[in-house]
C-alpha positions as CSV (number, residue, x, y, z in Angstrom):
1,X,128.8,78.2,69.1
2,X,130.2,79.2,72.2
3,X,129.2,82.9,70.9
4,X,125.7,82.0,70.7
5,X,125.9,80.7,74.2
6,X,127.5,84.1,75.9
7,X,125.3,86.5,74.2
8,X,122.3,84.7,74.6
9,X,122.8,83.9,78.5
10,X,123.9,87.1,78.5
11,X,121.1,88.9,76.9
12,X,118.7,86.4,79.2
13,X,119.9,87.7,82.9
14,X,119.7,91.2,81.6
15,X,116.3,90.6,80.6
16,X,115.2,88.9,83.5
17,X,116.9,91.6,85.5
18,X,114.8,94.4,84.1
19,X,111.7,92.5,84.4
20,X,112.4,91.6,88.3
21,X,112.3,95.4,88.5
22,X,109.3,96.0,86.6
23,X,106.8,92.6,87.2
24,X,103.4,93.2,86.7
25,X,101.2,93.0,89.9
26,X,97.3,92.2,90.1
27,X,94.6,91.8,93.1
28,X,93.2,88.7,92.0
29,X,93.7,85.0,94.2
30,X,96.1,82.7,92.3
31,X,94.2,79.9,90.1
32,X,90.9,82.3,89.9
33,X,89.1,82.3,86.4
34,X,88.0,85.6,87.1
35,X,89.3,88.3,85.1
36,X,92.9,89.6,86.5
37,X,92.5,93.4,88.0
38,X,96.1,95.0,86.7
39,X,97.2,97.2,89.8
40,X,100.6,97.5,87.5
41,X,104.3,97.3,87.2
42,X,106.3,97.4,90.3
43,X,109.8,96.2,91.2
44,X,109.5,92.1,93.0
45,X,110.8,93.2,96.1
46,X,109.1,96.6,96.4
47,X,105.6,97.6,98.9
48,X,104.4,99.4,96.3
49,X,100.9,97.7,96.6
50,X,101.5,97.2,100.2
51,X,98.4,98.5,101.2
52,X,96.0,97.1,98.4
53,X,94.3,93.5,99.6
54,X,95.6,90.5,98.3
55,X,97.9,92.2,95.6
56,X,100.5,89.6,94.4
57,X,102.7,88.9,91.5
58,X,100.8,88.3,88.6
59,X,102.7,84.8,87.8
60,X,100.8,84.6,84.4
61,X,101.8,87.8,82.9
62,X,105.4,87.2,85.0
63,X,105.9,83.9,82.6
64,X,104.5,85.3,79.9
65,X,106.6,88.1,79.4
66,X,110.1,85.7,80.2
67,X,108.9,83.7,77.6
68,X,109.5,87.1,75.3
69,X,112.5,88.0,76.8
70,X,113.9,84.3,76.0
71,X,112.7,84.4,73.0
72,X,114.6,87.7,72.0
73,X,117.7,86.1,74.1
74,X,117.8,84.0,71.5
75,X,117.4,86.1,68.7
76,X,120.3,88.4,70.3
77,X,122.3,85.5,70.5
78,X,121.9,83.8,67.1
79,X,122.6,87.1,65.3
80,X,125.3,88.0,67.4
81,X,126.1,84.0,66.4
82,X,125.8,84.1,62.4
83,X,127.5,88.1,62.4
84,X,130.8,87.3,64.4
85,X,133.7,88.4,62.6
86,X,135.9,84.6,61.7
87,X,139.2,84.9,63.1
88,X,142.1,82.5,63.6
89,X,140.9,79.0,63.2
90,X,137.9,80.2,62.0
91,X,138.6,81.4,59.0
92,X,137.6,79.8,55.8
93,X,140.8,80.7,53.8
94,X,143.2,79.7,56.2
């Protein structure tokens, strides 16, 4: 179990990390129902859109595509989980 755990968490802040530096961005006011104008991927931190009106985070798409990278966390981590090799106490024949 506590392989599942590593590789998983593991496999989670990479993810995350990679998506910090590549978040989508858009122009339009948080809570609109209008339809979202993609300006496109740029690093959290960066100015990229600096100059372009009201251009934010798209949270939507930000939660969206953490919600993949958990969810492929935890496929990492459970196959990482169920192909361990046993070793020591593990073993069944010991």
């Amino acid at each position: 179990m506590n392989t599942l755990l590593k590789v998983t968490l593991f496999a989670f802040v990479i993810g995350l990390a990679i998506l910090c530096c590549s978040a989508p961005w858009t122009t339009t006011q948080a809570g609109s129902a209008a339809a979202h104008n993609s300006l496109g991927y740029a690093a959290i931190w960066s100015h990229q859109f600096a100059a372009v009106p009201g251009a934010r985070v798209d949270l939507g798409a930000f939660a969206m595509l953490a919600a993949v990278v958990a969810f492929f966390s935890i496929v990492i981590g459970a196959s990482a989980y169920f192909f361990r090799n046993k070793r020591g106490a593990e073993r069944e024949d010991v």
